[in-house]
N, C-alpha and C positions, 0 to 999 in steps of 0.2 A: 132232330134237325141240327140247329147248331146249340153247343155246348157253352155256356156262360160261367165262365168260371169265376171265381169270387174275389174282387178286388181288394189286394193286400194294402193296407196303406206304407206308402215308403219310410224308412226308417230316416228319424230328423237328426241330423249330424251339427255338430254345432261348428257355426261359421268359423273356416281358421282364420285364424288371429293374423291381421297383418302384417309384415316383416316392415320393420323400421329402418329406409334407407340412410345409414350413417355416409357423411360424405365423408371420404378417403382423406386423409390428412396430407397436406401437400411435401414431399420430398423437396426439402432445401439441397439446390447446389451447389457446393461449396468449390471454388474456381481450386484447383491444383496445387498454384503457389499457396493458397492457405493451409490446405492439406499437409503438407509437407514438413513447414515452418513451424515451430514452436511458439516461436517469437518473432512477432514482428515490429517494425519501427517507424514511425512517419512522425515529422516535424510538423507546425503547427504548417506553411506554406502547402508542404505538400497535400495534407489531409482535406486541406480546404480545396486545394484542387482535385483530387482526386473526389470529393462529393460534388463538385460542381458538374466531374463528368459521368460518377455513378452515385444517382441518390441514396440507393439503398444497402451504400457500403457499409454503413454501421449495425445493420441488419445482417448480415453477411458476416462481418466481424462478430457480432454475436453469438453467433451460429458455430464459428469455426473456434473463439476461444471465450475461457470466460473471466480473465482478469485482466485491467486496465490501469497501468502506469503511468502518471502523468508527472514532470518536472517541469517547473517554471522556472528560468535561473532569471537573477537580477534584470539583463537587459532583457525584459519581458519575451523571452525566447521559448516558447512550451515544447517539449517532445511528446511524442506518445510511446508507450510500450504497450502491445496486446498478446499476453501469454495462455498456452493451453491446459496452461495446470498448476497447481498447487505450491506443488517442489521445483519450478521453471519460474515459480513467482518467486518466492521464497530467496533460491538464488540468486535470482536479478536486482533483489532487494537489499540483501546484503551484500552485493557487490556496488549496489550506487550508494549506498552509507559509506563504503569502508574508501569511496571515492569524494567523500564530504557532501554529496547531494541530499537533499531533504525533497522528498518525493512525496506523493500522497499516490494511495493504488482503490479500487475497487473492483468489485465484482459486477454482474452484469444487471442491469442495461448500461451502457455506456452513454456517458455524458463527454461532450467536448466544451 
């Protein structure tokens, strides 16, 4: 009649391992004029404006360089300098010595 044939048991495979979704690390954009410049410069007036109208310029600034020049001259007047490198530092350094400034510089995160 009918033929029963002998049930094989299935072969047990071990569960595959989950994949761990990494989230993708976010791509900063760095606006163009950053790109380009090595060096840039803002007075103590402008920087304060310009974060009033972009918060996360010092973010942005960090991004695009990673050393910070700061002079304070006598009438409490601050500039900033934000350079992309090393020997861009270096240079600028001993060009505002050899100009009698007394600067102070760091590296990143930036402090105003």
């Amino acid at each position: 009649m009918f033929s029963f044939r002998p049930k094989f048991s299935k072969k047990k495979s071990p569960p595959p391992t989950p994949t761990i979704k990494e989230r993708p690390k976010r791509l900063v954009k760095i606006p163009y004029h950053f790109q380009k410049n090595d060096i840039i410069t803002y007075s103590d007036k402008e920087i304060k404006r310009e974060l009033y109208k972009y918060p996360g310029l010092l973010k942005t600034l960090g991004h695009a360089y990673d050393y910070q020049i700061i002079y304070t001259s006598p009438n409490i007047r601050t500039d900033y300098w934000f350079c992309r490198d090393l020997p861009t530092t270096t240079k600028l350094l001993k060009y505002l010595n050899e100009q009698g400034w007394t600067v102070d510089w760091q590296e990143k995160p930036f402090i105003l």
